[in-house]
DSSP file (Angstrom, degrees, kcal/mol; ACC not computed):
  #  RESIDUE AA STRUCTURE BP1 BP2  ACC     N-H-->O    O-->H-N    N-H-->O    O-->H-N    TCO  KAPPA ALPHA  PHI   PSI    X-CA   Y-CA   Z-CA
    1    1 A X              0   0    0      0, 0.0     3,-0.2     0, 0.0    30,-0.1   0.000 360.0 360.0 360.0 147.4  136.3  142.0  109.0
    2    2 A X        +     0   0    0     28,-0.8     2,-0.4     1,-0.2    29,-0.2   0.752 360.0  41.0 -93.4 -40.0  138.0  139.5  111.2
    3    3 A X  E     +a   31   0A   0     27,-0.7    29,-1.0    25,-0.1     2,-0.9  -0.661  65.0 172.6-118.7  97.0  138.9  142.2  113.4
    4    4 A X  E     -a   32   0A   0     -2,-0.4     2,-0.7    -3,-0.2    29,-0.1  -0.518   8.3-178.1 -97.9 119.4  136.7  145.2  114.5
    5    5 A X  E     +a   33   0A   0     27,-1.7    29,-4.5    -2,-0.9     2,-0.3  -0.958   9.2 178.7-134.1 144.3  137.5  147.8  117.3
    6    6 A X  E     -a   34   0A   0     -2,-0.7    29,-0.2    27,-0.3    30,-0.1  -0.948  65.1  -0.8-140.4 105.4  134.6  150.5  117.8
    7    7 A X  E    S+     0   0A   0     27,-2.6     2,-0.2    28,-0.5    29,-0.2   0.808  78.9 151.9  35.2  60.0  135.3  153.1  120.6
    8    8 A X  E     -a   36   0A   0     27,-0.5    29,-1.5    26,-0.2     2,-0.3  -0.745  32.6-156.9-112.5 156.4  138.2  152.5  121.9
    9    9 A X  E     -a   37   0A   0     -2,-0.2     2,-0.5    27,-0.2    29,-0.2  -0.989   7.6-169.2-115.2 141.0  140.7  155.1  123.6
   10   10 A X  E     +a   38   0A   0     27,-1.1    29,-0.8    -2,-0.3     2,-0.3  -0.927  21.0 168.6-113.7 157.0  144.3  153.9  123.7
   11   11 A X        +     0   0    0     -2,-0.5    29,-0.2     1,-0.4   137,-0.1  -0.820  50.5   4.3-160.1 159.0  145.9  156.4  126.0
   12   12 A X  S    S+     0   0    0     27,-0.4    -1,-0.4    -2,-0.3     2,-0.3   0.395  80.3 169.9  -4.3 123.6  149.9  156.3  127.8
   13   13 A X        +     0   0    0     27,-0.5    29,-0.8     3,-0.1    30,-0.2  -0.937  37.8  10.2-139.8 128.9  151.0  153.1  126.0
   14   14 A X        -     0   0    0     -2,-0.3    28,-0.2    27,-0.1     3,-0.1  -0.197  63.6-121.9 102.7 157.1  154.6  151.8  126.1
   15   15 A X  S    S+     0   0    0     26,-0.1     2,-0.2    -3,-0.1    -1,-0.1   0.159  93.8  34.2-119.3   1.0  157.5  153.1  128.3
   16   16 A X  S    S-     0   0    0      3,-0.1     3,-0.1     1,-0.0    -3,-0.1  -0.637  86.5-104.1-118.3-161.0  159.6  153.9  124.6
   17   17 A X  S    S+     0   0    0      1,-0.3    27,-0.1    -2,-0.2    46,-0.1   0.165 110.5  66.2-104.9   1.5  159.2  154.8  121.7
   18   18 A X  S    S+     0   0    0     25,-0.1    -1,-0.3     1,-0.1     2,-0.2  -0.364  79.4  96.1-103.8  48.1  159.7  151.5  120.1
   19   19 A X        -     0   0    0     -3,-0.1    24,-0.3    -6,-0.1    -3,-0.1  -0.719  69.2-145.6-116.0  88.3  156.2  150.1  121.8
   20   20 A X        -     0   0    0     -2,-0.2    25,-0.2    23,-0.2     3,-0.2   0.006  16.6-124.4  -9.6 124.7  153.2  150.5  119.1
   21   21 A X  S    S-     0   0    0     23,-2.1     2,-0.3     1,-0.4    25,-0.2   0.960  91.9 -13.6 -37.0 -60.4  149.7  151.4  120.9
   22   22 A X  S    S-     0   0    0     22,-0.3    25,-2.3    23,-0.2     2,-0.4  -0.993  71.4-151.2-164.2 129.7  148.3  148.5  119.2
   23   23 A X  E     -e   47   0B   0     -2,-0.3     2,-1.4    -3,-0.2    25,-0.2  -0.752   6.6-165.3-127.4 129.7  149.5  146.3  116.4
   24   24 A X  E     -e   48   0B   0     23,-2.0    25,-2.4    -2,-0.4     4,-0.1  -0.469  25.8-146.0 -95.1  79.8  147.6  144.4  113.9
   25   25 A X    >   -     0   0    0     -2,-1.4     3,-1.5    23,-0.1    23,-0.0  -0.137  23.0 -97.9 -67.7 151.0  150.1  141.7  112.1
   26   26 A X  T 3  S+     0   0    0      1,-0.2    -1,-0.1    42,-0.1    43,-0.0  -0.265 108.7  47.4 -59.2 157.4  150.0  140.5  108.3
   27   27 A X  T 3  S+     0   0    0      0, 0.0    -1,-0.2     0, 0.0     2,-0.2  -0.015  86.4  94.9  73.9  -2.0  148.1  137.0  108.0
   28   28 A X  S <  S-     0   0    0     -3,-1.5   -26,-0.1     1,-0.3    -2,-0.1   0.065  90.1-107.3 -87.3  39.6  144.7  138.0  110.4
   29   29 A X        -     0   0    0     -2,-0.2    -1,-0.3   -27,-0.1    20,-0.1   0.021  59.4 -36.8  60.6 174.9  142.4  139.0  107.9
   30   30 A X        -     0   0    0     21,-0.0   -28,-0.8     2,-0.0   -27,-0.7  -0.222  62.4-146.9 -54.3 159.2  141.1  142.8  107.1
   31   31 A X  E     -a    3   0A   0     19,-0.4    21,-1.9   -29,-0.2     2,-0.4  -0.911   3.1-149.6-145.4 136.7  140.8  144.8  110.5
   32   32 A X  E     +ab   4  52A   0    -29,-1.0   -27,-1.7    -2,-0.3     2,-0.5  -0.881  19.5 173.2 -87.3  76.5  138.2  147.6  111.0
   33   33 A X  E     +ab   5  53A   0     19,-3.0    21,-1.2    -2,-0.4   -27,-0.3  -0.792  14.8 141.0-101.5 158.1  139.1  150.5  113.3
   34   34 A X  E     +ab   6  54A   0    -29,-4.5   -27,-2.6    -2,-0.5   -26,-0.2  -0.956  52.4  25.4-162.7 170.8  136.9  153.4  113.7
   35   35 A X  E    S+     0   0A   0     19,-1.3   -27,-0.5    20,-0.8   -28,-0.5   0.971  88.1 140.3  58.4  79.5  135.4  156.1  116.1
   36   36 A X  E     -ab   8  56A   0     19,-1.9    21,-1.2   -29,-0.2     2,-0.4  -0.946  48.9-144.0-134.2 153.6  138.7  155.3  118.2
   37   37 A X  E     -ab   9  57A   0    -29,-1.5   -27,-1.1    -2,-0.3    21,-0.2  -0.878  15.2-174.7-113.9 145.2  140.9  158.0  120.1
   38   38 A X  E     +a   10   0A   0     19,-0.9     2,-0.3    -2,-0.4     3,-0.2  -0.307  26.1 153.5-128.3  56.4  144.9  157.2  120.0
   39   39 A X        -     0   0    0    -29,-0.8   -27,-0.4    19,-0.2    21,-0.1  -0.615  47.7  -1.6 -83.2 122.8  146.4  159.8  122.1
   40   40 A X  S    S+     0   0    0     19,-0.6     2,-1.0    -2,-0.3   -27,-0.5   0.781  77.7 150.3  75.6  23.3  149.7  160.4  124.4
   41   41 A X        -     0   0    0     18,-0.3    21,-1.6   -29,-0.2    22,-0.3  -0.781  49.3-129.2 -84.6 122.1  150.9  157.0  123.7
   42   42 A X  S    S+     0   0    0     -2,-1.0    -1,-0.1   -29,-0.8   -22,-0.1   0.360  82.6  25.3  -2.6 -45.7  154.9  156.6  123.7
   43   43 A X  S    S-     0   0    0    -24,-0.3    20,-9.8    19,-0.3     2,-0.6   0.261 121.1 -33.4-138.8-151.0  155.6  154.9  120.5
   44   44 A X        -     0   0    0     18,-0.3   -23,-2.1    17,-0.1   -22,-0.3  -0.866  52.6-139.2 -91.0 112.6  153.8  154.7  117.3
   45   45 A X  S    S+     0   0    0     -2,-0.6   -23,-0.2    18,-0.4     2,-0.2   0.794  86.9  17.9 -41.5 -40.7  149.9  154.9  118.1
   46   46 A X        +     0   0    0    -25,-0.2    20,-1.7   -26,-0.1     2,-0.5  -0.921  47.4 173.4-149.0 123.7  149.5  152.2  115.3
   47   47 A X  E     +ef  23  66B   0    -25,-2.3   -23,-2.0    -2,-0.2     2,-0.5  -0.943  35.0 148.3-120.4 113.8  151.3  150.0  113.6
   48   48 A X  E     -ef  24  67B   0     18,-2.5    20,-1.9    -2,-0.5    21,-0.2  -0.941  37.5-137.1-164.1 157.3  148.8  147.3  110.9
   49   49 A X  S    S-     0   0    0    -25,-2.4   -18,-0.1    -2,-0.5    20,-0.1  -0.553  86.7  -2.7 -99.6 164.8  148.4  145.4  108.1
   50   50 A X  S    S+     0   0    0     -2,-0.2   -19,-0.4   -20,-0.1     2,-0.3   0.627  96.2 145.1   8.0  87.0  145.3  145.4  105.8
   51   51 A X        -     0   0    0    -21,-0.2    24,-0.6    -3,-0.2     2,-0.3  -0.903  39.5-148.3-173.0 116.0  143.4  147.8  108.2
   52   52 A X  E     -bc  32  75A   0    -21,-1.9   -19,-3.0    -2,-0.3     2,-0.5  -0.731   7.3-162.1 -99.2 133.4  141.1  150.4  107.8
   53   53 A X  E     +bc  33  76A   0     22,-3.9    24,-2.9    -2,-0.3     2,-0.5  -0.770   8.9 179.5-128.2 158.7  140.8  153.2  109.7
   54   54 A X  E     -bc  34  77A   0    -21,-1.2   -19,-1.3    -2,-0.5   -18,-0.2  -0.799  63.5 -12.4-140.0 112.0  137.7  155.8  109.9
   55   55 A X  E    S+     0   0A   0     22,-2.2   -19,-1.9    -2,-0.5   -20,-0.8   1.000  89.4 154.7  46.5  51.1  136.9  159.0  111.9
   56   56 A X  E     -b   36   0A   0     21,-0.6    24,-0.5   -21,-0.2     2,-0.4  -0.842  38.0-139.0 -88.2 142.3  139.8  158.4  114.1
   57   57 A X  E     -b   37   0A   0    -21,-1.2   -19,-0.9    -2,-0.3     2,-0.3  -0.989  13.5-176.5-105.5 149.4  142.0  160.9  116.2
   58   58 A X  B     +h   81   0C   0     22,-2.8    24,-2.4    -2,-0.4   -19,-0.2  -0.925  17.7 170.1 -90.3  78.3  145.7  160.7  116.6
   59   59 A X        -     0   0    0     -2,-0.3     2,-0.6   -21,-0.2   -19,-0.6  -0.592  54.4 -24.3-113.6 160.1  147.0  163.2  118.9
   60   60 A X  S    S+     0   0    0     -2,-0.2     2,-0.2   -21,-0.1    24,-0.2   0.306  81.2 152.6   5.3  48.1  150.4  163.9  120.5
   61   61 A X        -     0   0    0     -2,-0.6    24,-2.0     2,-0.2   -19,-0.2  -0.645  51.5-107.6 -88.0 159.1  151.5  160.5  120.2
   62   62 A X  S    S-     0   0    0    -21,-1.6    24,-0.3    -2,-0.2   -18,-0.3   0.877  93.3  -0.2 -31.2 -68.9  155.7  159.2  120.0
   63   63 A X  S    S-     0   0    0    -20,-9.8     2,-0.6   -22,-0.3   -18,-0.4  -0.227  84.6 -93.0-128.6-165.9  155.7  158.3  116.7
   64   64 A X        -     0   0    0     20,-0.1    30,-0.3   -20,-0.1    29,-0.2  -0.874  43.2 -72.0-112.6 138.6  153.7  158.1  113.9
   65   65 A X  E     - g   0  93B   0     27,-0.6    29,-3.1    -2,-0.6     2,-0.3   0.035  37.6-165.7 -44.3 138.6  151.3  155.6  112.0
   66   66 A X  E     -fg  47  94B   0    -20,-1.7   -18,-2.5    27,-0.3     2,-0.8  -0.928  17.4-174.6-122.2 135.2  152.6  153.0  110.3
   67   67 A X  E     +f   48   0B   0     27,-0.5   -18,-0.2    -2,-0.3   -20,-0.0  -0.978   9.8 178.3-131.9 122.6  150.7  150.9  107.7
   68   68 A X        +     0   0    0    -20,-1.9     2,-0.5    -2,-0.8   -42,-0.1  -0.410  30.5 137.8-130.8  40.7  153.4  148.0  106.7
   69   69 A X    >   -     0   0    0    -21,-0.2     3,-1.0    26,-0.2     5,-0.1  -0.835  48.0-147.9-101.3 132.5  150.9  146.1  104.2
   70   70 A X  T 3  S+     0   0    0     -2,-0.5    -1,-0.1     1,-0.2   -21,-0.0   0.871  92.5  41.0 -57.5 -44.2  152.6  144.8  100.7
   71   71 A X  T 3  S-     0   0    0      0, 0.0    -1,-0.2     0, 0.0    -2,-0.0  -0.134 108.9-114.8-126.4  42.5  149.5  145.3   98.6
   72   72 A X    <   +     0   0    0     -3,-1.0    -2,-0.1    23,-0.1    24,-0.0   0.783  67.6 134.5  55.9  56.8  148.2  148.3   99.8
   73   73 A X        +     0   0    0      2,-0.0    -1,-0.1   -22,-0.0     2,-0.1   0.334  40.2  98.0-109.2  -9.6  145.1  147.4  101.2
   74   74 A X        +     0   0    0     21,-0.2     2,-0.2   -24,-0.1   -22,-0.2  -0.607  54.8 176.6 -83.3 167.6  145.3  149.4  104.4
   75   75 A X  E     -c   52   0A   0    -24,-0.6   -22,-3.9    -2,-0.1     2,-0.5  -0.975  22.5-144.7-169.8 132.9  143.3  152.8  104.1
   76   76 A X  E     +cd  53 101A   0     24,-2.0    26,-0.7    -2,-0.2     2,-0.3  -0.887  15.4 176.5-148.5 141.0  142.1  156.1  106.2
   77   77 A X  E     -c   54   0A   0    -24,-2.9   -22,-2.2    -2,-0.5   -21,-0.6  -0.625  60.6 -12.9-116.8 137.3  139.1  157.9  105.9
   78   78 A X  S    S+     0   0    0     -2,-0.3    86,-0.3   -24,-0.2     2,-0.3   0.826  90.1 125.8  31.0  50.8  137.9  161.1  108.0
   79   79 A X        -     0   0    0     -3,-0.2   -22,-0.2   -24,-0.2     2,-0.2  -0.820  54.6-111.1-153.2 123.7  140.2  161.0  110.9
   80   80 A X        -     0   0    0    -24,-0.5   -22,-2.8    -2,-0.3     2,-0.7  -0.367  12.8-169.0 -48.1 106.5  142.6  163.4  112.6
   81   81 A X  B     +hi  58 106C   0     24,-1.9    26,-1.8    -2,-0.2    27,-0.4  -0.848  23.1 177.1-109.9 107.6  146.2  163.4  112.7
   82   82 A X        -     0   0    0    -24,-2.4   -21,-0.2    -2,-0.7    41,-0.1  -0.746  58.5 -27.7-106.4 116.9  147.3  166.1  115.5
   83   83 A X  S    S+     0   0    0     -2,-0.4     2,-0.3   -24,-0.1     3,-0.2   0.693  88.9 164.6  55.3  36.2  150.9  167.0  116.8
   84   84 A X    >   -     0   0    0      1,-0.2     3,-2.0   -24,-0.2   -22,-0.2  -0.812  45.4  -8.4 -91.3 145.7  152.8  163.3  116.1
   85   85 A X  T 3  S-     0   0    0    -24,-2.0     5,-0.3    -2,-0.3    -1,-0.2   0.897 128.9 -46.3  53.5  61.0  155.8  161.9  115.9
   86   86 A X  T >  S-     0   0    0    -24,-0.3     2,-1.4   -25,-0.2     3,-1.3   0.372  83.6-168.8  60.1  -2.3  157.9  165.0  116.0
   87   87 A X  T <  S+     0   0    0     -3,-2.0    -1,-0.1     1,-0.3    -2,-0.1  -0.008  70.9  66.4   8.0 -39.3  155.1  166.3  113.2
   88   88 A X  T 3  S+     0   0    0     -2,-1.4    -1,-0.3     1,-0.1    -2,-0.1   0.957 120.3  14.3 -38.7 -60.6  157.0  169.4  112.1
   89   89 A X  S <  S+     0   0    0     -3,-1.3    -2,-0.2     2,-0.1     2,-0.1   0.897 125.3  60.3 -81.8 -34.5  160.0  167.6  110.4
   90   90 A X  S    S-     0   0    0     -5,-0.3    -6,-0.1     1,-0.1     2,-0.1  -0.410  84.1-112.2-120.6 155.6  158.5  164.1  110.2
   91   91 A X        -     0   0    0     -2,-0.1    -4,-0.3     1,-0.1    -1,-0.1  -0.181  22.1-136.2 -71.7 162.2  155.5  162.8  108.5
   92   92 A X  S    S+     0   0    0      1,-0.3   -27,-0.6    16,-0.1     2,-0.3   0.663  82.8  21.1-105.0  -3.3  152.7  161.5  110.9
   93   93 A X  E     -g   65   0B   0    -29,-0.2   -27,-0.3    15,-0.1    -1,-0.3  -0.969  64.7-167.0-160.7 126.9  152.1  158.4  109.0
   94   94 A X  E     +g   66   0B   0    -29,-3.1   -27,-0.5    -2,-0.3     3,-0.1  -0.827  66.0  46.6-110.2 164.1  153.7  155.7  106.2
   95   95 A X  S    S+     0   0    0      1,-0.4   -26,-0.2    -2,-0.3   -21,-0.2   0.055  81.6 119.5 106.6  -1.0  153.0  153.3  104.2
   96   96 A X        -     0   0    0     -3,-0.1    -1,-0.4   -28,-0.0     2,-0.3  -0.521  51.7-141.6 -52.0 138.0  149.8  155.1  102.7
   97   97 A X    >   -     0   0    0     -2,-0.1     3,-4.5     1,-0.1    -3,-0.0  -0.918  32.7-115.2 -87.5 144.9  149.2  156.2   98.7
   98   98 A X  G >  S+     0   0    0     -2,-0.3     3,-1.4     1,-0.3    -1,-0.1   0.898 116.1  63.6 -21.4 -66.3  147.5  159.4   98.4
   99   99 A X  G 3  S+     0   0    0      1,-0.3     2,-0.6    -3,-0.1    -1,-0.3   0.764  94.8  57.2 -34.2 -41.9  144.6  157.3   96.9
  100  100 A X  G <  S+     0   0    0     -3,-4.5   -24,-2.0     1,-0.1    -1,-0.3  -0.260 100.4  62.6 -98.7  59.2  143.9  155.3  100.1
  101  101 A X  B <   +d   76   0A   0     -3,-1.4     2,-0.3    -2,-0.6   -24,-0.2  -0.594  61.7 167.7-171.7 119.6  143.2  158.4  102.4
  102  102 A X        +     0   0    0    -26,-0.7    15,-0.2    -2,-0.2   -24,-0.2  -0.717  59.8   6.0-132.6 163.9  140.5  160.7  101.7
  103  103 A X  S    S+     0   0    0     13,-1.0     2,-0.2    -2,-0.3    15,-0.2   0.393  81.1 140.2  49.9  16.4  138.9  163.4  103.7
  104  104 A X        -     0   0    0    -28,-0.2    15,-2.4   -26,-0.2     2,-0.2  -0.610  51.6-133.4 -98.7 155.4  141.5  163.5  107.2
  105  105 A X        -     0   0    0     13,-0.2   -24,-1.9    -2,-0.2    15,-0.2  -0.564  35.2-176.0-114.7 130.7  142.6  166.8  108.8
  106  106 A X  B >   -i   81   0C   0     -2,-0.2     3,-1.3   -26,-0.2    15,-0.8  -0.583  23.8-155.3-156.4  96.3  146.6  165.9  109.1
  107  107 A X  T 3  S+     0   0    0    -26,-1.8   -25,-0.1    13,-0.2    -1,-0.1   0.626  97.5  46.2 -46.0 -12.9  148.9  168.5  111.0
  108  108 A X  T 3  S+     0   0    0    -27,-0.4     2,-1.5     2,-0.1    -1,-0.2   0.119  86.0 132.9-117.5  16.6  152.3  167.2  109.0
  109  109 A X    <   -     0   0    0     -3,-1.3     2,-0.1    12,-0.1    -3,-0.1  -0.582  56.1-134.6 -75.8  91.4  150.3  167.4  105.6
  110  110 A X    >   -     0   0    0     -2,-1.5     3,-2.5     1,-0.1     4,-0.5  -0.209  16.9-122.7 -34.2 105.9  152.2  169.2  102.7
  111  111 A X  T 3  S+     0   0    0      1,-0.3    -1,-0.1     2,-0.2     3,-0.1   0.852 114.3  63.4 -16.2 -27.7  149.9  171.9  100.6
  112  112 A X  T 3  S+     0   0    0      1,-0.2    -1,-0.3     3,-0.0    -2,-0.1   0.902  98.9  43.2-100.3 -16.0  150.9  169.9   98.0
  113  113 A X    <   +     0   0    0     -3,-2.5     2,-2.8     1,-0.1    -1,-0.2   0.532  68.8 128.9 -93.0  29.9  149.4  166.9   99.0
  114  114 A X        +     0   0    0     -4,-0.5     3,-0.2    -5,-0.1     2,-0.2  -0.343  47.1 140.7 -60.1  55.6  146.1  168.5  100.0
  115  115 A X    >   +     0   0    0     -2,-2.8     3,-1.2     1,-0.1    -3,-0.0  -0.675  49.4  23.5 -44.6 136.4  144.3  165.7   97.7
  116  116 A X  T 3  S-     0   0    0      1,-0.2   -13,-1.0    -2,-0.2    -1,-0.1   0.768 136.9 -52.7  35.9  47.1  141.5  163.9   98.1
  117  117 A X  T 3  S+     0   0    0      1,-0.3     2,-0.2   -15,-0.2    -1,-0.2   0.461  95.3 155.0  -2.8  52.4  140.0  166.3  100.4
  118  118 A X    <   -     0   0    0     -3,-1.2    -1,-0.3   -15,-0.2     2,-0.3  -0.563  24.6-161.9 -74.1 136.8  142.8  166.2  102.4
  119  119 A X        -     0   0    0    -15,-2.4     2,-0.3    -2,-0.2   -10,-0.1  -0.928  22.0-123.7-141.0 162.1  143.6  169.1  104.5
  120  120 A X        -     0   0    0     -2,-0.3     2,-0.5   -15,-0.2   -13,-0.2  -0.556  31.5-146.9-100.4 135.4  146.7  170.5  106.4
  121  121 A X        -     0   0    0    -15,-0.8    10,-0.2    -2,-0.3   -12,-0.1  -0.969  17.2-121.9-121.5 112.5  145.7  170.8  110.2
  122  122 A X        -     0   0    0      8,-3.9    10,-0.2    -2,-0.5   -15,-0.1   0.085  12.6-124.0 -58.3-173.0  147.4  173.8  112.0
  123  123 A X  S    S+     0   0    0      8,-0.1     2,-1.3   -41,-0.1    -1,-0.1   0.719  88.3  85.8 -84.5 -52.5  149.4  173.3  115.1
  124  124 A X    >   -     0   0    0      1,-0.2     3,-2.9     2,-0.1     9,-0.3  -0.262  59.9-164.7 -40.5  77.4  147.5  175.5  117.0
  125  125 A X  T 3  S+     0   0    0     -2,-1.3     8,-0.7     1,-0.3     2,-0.3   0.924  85.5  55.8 -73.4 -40.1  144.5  174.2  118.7
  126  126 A X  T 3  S+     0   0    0      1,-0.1     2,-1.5     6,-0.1    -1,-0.3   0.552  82.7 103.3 -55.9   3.3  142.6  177.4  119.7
  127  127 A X    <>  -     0   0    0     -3,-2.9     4,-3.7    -2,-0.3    -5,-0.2  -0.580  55.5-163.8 -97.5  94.4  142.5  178.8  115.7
  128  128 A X  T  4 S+     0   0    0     -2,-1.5    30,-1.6     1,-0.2    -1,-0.2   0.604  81.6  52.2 -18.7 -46.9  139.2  178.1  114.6
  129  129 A X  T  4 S+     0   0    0     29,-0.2    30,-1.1    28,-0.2    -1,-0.2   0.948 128.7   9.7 -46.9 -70.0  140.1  178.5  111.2
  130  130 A X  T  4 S+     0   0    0     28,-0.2    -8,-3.9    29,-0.1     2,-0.2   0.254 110.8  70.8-120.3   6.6  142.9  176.2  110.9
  131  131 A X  S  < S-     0   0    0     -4,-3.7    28,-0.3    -6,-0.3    29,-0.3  -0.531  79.1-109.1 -98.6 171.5  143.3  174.1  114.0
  132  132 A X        -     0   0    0    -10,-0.2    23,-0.5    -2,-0.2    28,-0.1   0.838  34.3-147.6 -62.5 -43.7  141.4  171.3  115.6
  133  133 A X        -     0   0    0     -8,-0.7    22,-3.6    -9,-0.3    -7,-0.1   0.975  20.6-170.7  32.8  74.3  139.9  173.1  118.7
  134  134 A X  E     -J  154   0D   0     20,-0.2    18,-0.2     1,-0.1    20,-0.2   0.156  25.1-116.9 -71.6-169.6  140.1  170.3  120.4
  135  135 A X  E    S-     0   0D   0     16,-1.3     2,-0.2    18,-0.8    17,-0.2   0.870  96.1 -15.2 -87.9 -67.4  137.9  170.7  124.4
  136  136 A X  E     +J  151   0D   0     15,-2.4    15,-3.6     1,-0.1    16,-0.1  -0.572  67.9 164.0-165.2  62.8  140.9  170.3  126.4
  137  137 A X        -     0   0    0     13,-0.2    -1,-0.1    -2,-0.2     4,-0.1   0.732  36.4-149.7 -45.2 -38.6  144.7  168.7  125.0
  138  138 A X    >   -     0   0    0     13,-0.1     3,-1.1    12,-0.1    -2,-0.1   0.993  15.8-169.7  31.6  82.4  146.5  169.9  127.8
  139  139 A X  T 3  S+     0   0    0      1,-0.2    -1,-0.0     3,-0.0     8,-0.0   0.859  77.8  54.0 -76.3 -31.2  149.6  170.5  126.3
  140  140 A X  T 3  S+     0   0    0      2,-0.0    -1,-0.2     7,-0.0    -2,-0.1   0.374  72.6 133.9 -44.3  -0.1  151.8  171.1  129.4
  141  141 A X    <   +     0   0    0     -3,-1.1     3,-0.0     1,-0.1    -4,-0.0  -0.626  24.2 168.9 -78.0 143.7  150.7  167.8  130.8
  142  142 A X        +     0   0    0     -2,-0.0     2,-0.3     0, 0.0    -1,-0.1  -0.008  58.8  61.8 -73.1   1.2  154.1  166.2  132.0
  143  143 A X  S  > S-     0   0    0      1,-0.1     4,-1.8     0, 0.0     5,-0.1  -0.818  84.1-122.8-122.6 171.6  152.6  163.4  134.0
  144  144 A X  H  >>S+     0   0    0     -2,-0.3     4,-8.2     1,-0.2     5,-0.5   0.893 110.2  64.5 -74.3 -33.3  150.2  160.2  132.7
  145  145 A X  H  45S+     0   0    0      1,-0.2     4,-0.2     2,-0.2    -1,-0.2   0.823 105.6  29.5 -75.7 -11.5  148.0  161.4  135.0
  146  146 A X  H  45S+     0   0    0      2,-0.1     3,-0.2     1,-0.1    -1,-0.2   0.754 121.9  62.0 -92.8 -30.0  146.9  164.9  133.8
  147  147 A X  H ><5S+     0   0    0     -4,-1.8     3,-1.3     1,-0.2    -2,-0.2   0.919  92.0  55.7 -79.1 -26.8  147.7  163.3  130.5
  148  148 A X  T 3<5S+     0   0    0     -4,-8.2    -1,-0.2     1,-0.2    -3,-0.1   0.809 108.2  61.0 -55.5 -21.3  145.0  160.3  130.5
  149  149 A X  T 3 <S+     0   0    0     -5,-0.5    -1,-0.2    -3,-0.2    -2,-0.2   0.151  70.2 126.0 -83.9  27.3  142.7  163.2  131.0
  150  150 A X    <   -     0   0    0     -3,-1.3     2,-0.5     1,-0.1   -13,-0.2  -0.678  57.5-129.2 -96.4 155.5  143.2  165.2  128.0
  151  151 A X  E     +J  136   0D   0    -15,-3.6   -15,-2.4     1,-0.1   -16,-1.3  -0.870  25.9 178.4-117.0 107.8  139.9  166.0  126.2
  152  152 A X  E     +     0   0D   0     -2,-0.5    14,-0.7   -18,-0.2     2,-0.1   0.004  39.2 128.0 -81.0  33.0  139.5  165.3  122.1
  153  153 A X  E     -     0   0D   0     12,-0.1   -18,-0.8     1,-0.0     2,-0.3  -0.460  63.7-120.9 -76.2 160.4  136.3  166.3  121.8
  154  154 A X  E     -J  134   0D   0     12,-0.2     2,-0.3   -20,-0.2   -20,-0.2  -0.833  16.2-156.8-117.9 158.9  136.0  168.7  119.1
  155  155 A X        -     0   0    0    -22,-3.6     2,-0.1   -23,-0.5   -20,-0.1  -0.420  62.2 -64.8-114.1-174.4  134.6  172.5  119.8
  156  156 A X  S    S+     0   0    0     -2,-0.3     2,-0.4   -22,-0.0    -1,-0.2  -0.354  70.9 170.4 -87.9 137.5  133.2  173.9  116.4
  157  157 A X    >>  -     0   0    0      1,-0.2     3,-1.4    -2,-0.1     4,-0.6  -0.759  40.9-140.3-171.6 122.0  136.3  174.3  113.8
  158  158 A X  G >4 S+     0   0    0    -30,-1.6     3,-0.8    -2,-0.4    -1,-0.2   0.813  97.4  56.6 -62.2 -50.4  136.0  175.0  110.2
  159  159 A X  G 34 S+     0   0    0    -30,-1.1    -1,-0.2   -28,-0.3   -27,-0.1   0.664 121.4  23.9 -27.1 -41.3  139.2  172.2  109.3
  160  160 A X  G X4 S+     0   0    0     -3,-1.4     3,-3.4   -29,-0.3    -1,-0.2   0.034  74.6 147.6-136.5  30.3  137.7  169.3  110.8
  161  161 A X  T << S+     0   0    0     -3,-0.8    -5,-0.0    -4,-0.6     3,-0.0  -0.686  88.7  12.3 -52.9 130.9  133.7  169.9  110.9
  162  162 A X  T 3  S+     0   0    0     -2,-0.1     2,-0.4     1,-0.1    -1,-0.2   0.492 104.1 115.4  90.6  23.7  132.5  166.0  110.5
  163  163 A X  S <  S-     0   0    0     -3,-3.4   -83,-0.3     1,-0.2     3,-0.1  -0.756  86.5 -37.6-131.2 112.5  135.8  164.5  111.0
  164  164 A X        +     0   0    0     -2,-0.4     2,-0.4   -86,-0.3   -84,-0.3   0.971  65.4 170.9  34.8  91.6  136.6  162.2  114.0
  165  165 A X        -     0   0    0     -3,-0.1     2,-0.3  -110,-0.1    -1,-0.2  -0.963  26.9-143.5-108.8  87.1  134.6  163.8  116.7
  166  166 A X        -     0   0    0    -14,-0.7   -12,-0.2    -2,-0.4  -110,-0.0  -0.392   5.6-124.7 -83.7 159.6  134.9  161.4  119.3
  167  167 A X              0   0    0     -2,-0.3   -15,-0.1     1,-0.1    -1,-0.0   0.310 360.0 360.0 -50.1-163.3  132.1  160.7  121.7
  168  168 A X              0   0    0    -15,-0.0    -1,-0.1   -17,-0.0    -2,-0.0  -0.331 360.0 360.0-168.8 360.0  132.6  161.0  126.1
C-alpha cells in the first residue's frame, strides 16, 4: 500500500458539510485504513479512491462515506457504520458493491441487503441485542468539546462482537 493509516481518530473535522474528514484522491496507489475511529466530523468522514477499510467505526458523522473509485477496487471489511449522514432516510455509504463489504454492523443497512455477513445495526445504543453499546456516544453533546470526548469503545453486544472495537 502506498498509503497506510493504523489508529487514527479523526474527530470535529470541517466547519460544513462539504469538508470530508480525510480524502484519499485517484492516482496515489492503494490506501490501507484500519483500526481507525471517524466520529462527529461535519462532512463526510471519508471520501477515497482504491482504499480499503477494516475494523473501522463511523459514528454520528455529516455525511456519509463515499468511495468514488471507477473500477471498484475500494472495499470494507468488519467495521461499524453508526447514526450517519441523516442514516434513517439516507444510505451511510456509496460507491460500494455488495461484494466488496463483508462482515460490518451498518445502522442504514436494508434487511434485504443483509449479505455477506452484513448486519443492520439498531439506532439504539444501549440494546444489547441490536445496537452497538458503544461506552459513552454522548448523544446530547452540542459542543466540540463534550463531543471530542465521546467514547467508541464497545461494551459486550451481540451485533458487533469482533467488529471494530477500537482501542483507548
Amino acid at each position: 500500500y502506498k498509503l497506510t493509516i493504523n489508529r487514527c481518530d479523526f474527530r470535529i473535522n470541517g466547519s460544513t458539510n462539504a469538508v470530508p474528514a480525510v480524502t484519499i484522491g485517484e492516482g496515489g496507489g492503494e490506501a490501507l485504513i484500519y483500526n481507525s475511529v471517524f466520529h462527529s466530523n461535519a462532512g463526510k468522514p471519508l471520501v477515497a479512491t482504491d482504499t480499503k477499510v477494516v475494523n473501522c467505526t463511523f459514528a454520528l458523522n455529516g455525511g456519509g462515506l463515499e468511495f468514488a473509485d471507477k473500477q471498484g477496487q475500494s472495499e470494507m471489511h468488519n467495521s461499524v457504520l453508526w447514526r450517519n449522514n441523516g442514516y434513517k432516510n439516507t444510505d451511510e455509504w456509496t460507491g460500494l458493491s455488495t461484494g466488496s463489504m463483508s462482515h460490518n454492523a451498518i445502522s442504514s443497512l436494508k434487511t434485504d441487503d443483509e449479505t455477506y455477513n452484513n448486519v443492520t445495526l439498531d439506532a439504539n445504543n444501549n440494546d444489547v441485542l441490536k445496537g452497538p453499546n458503544f461506552f459513552d456516544p454522548v448523544l446530547s453533546a452540542s459542543d466540540s468539546w463534550v463531543m471530542a470526548t465521546r467514547d467508541f469503545r464497545v461494551n459486550p453486544s451481540a451485533k458487533i462482537i469482533g467488529k471494530a472495537s477500537p482501542k483507548k
